[in-house]
mmCIF file of the N, C-alpha and C atoms, coordinates in Angstrom:
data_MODEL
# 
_entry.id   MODEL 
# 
loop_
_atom_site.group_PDB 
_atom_site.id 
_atom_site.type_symbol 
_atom_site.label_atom_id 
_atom_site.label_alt_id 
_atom_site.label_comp_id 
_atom_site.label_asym_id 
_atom_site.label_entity_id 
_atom_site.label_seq_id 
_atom_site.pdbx_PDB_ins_code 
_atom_site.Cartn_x 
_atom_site.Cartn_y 
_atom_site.Cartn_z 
_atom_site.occupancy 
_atom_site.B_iso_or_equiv 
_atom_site.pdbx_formal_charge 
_atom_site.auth_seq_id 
_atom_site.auth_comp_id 
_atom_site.auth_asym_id 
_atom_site.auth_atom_id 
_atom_site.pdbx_PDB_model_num 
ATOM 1   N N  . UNK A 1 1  ? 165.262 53.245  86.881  1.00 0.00 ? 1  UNK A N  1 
ATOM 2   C CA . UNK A 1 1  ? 164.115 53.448  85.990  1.00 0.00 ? 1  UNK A CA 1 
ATOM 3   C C  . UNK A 1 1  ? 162.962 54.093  86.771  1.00 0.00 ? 1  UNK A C  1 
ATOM 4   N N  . UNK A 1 2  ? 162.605 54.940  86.048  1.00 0.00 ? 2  UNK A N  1 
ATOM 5   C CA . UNK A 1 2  ? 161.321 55.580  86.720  1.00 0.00 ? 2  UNK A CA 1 
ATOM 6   C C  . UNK A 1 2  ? 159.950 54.864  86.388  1.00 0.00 ? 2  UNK A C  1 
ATOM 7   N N  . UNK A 1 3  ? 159.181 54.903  87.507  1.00 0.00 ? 3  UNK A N  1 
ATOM 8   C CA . UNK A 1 3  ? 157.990 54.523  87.944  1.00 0.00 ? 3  UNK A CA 1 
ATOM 9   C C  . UNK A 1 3  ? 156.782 54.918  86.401  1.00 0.00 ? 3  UNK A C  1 
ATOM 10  N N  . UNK A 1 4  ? 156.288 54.193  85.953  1.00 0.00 ? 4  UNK A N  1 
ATOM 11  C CA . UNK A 1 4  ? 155.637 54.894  83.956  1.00 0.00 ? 4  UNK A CA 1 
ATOM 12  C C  . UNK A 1 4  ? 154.137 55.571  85.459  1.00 0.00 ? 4  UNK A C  1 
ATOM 13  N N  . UNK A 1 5  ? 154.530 56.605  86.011  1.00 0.00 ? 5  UNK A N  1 
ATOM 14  C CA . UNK A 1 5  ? 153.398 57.448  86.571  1.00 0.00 ? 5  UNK A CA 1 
ATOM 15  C C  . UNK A 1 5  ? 153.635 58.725  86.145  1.00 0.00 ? 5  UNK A C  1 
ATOM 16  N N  . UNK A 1 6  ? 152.520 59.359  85.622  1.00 0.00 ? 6  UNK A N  1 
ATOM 17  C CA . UNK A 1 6  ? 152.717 60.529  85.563  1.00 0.00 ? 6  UNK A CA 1 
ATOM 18  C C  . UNK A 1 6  ? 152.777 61.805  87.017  1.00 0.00 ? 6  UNK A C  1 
ATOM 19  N N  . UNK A 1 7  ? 152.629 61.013  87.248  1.00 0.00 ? 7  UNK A N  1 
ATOM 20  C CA . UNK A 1 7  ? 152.508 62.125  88.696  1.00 0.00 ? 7  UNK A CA 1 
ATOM 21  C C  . UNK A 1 7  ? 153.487 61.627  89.541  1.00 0.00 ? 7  UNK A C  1 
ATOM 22  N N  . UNK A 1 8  ? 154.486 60.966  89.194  1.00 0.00 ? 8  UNK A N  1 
ATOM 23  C CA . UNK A 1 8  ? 155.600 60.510  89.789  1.00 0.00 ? 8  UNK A CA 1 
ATOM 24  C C  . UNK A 1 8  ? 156.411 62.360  89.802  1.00 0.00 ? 8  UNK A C  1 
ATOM 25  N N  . UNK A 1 9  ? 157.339 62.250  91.284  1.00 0.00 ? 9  UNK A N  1 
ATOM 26  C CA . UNK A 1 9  ? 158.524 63.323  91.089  1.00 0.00 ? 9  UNK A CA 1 
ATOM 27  C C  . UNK A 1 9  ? 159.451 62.891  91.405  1.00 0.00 ? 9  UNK A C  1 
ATOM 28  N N  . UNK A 1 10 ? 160.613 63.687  90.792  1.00 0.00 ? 10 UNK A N  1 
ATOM 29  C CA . UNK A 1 10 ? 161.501 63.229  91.632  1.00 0.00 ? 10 UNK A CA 1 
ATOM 30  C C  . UNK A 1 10 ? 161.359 63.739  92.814  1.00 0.00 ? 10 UNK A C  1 
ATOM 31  N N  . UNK A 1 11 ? 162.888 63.354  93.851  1.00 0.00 ? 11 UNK A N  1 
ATOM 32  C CA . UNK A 1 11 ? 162.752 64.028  94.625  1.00 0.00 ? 11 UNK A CA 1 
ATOM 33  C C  . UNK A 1 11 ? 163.645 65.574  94.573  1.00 0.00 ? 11 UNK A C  1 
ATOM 34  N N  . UNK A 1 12 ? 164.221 65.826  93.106  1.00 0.00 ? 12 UNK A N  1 
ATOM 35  C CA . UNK A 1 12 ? 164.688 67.570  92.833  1.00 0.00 ? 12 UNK A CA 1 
ATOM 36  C C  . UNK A 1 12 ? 163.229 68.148  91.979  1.00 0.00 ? 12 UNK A C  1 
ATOM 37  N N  . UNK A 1 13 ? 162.966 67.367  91.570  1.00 0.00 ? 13 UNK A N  1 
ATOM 38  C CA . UNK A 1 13 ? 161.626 68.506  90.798  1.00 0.00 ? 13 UNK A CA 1 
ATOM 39  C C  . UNK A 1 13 ? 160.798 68.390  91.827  1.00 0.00 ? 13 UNK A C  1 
ATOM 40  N N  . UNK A 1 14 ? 160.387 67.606  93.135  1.00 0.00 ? 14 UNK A N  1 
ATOM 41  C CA . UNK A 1 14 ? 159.498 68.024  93.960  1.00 0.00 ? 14 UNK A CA 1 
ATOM 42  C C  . UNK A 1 14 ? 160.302 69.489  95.029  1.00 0.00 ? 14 UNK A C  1 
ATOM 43  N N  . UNK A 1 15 ? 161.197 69.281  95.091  1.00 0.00 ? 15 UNK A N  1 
ATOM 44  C CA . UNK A 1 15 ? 162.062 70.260  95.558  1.00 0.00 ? 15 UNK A CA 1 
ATOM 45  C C  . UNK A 1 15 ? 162.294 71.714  95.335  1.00 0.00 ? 15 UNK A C  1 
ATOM 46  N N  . UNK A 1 16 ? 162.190 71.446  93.974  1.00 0.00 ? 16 UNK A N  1 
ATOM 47  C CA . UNK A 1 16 ? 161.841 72.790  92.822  1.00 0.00 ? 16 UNK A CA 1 
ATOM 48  C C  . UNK A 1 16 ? 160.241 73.370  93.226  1.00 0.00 ? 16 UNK A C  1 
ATOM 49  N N  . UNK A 1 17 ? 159.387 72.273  92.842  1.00 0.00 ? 17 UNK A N  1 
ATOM 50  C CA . UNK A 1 17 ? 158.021 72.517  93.272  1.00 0.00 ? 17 UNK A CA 1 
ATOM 51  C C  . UNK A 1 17 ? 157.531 73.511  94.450  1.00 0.00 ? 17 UNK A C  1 
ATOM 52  N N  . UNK A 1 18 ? 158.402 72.651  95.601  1.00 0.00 ? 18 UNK A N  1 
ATOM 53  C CA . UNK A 1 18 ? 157.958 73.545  96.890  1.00 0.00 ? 18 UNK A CA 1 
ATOM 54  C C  . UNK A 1 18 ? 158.665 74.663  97.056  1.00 0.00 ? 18 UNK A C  1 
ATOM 55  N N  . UNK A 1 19 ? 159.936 75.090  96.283  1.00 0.00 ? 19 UNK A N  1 
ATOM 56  C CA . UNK A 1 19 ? 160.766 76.378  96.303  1.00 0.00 ? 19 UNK A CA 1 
ATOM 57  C C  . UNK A 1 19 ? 160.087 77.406  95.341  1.00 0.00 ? 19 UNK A C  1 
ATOM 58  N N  . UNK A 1 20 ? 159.345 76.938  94.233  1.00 0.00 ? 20 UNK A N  1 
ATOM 59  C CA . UNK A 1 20 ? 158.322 77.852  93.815  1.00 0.00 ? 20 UNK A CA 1 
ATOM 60  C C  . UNK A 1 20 ? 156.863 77.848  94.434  1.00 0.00 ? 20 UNK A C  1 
ATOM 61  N N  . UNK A 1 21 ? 156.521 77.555  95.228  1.00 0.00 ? 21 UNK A N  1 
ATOM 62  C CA . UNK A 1 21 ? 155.585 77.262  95.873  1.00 0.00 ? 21 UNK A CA 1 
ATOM 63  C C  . UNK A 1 21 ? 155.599 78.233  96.991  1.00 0.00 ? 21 UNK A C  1 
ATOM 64  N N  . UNK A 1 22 ? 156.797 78.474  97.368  1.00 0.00 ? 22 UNK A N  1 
ATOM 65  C CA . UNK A 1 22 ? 157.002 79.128  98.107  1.00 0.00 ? 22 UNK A CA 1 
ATOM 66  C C  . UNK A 1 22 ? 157.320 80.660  97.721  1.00 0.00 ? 22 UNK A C  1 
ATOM 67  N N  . UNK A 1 23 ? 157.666 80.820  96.966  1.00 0.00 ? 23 UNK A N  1 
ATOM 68  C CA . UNK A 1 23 ? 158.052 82.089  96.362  1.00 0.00 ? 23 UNK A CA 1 
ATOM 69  C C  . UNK A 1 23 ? 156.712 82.672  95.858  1.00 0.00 ? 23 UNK A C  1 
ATOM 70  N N  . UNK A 1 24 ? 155.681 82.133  95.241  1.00 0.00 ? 24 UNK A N  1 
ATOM 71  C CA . UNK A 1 24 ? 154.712 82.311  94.967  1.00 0.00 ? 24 UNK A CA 1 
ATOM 72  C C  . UNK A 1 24 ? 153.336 82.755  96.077  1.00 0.00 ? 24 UNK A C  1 
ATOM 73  N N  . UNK A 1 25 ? 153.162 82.081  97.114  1.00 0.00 ? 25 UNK A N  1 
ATOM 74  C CA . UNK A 1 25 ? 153.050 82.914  98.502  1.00 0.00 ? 25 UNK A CA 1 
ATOM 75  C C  . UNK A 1 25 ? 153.521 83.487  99.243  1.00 0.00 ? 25 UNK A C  1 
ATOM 76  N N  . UNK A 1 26 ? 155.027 83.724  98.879  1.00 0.00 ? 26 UNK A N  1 
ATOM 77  C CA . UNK A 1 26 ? 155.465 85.211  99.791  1.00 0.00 ? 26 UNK A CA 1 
ATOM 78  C C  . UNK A 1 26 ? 155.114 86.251  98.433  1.00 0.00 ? 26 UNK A C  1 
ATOM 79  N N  . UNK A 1 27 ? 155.190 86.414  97.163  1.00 0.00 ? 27 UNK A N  1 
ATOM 80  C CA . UNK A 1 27 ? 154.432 87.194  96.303  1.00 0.00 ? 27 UNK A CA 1 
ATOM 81  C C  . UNK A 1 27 ? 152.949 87.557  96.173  1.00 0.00 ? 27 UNK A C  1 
ATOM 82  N N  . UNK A 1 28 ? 152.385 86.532  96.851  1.00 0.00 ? 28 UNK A N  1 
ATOM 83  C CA . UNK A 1 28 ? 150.767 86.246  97.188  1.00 0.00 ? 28 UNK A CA 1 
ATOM 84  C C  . UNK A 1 28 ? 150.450 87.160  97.956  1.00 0.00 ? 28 UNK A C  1 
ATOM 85  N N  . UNK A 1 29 ? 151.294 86.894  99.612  1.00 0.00 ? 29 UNK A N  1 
ATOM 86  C CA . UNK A 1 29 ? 151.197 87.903  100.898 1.00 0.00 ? 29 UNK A CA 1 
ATOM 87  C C  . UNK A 1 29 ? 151.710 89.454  100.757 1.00 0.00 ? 29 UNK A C  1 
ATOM 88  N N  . UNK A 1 30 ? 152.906 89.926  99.392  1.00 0.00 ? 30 UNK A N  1 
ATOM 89  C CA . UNK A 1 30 ? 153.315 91.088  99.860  1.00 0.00 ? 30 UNK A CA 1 
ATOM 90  C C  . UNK A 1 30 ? 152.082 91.884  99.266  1.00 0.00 ? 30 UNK A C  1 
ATOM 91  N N  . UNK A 1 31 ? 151.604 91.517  97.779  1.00 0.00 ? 31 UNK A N  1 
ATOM 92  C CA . UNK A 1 31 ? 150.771 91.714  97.062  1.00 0.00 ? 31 UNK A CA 1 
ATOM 93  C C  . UNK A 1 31 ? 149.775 91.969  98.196  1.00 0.00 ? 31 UNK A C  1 
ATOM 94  N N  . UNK A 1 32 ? 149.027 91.254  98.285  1.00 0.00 ? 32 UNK A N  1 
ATOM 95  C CA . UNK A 1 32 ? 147.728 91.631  99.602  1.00 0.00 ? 32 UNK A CA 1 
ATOM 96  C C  . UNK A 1 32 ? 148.076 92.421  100.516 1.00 0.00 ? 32 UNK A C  1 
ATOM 97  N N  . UNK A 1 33 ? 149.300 92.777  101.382 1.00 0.00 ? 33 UNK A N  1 
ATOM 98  C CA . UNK A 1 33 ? 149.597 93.374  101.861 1.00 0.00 ? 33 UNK A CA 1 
ATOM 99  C C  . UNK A 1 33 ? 149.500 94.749  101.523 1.00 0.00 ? 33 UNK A C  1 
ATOM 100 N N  . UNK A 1 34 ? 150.183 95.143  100.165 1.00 0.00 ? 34 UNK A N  1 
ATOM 101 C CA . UNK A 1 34 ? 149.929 96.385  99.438  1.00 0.00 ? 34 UNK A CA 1 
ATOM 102 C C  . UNK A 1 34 ? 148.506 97.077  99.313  1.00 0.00 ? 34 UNK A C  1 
ATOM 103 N N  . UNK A 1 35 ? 147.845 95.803  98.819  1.00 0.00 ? 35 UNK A N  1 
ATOM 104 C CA . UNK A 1 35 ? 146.219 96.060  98.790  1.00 0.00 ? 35 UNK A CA 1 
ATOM 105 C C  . UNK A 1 35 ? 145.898 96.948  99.829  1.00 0.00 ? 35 UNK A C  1 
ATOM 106 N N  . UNK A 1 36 ? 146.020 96.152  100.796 1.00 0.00 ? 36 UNK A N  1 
ATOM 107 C CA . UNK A 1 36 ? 145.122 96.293  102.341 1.00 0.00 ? 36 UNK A CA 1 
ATOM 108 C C  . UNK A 1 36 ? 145.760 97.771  102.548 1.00 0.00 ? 36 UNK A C  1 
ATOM 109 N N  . UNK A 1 37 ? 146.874 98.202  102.703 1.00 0.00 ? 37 UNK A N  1 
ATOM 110 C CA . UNK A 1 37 ? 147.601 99.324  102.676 1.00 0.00 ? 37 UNK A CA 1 
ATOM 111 C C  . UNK A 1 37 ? 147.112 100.453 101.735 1.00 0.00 ? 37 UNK A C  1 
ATOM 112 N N  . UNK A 1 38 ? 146.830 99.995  100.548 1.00 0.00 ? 38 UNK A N  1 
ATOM 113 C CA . UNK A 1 38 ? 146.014 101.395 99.872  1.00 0.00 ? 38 UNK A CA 1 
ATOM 114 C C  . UNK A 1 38 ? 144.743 100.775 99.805  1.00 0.00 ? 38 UNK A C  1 
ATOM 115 N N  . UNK A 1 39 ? 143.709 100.132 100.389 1.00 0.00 ? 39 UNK A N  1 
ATOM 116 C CA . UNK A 1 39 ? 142.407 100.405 100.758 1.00 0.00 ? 39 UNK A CA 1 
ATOM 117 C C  . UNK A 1 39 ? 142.281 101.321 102.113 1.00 0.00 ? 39 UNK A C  1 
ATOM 118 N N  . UNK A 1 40 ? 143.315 101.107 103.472 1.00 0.00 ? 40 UNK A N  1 
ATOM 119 C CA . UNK A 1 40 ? 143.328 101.742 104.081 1.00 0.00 ? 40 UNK A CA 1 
ATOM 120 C C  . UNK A 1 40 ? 143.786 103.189 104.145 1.00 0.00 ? 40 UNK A C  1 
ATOM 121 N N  . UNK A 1 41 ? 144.198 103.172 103.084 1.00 0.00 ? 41 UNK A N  1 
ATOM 122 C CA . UNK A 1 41 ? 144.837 104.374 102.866 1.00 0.00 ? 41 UNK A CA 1 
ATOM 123 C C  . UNK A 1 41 ? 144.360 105.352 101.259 1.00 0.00 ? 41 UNK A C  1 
ATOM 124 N N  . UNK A 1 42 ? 143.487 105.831 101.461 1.00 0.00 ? 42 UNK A N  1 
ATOM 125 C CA . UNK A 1 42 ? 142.807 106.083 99.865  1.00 0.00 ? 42 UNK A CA 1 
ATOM 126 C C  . UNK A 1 42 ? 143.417 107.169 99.674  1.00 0.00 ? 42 UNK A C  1 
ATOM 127 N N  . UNK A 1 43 ? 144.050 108.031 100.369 1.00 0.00 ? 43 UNK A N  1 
ATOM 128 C CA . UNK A 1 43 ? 144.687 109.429 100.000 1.00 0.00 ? 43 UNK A CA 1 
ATOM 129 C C  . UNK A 1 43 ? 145.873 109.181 98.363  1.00 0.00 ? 43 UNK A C  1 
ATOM 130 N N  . UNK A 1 44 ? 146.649 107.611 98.611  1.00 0.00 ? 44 UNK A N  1 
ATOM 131 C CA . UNK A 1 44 ? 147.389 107.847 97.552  1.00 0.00 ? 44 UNK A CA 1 
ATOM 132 C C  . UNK A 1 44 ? 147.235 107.379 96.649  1.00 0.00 ? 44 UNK A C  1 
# 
């Protein structure tokens, strides 16, 4: 029986959590990356 918390996880949906968590800052970093690349670069 689960814990009546809402902020209870398991331990696969916390699992899930940090695997999108993660995917979401390497999308964070390429994104900025791009940025920085055409601010430095205004020709294109």
């Amino acid at each position: 029986m689960l814990p009546n918390n809402p902020f209870f996880l398991t331990p696969e949906q916390a699992q899930t959590l940090l695997k999108e968590r993660e995917e979401f800052r390497r999308l964070y970093l390429e994104a900025m990356d791009q940025l920085n690349f055409y601010k430095a670069n205004p020709q294109n």
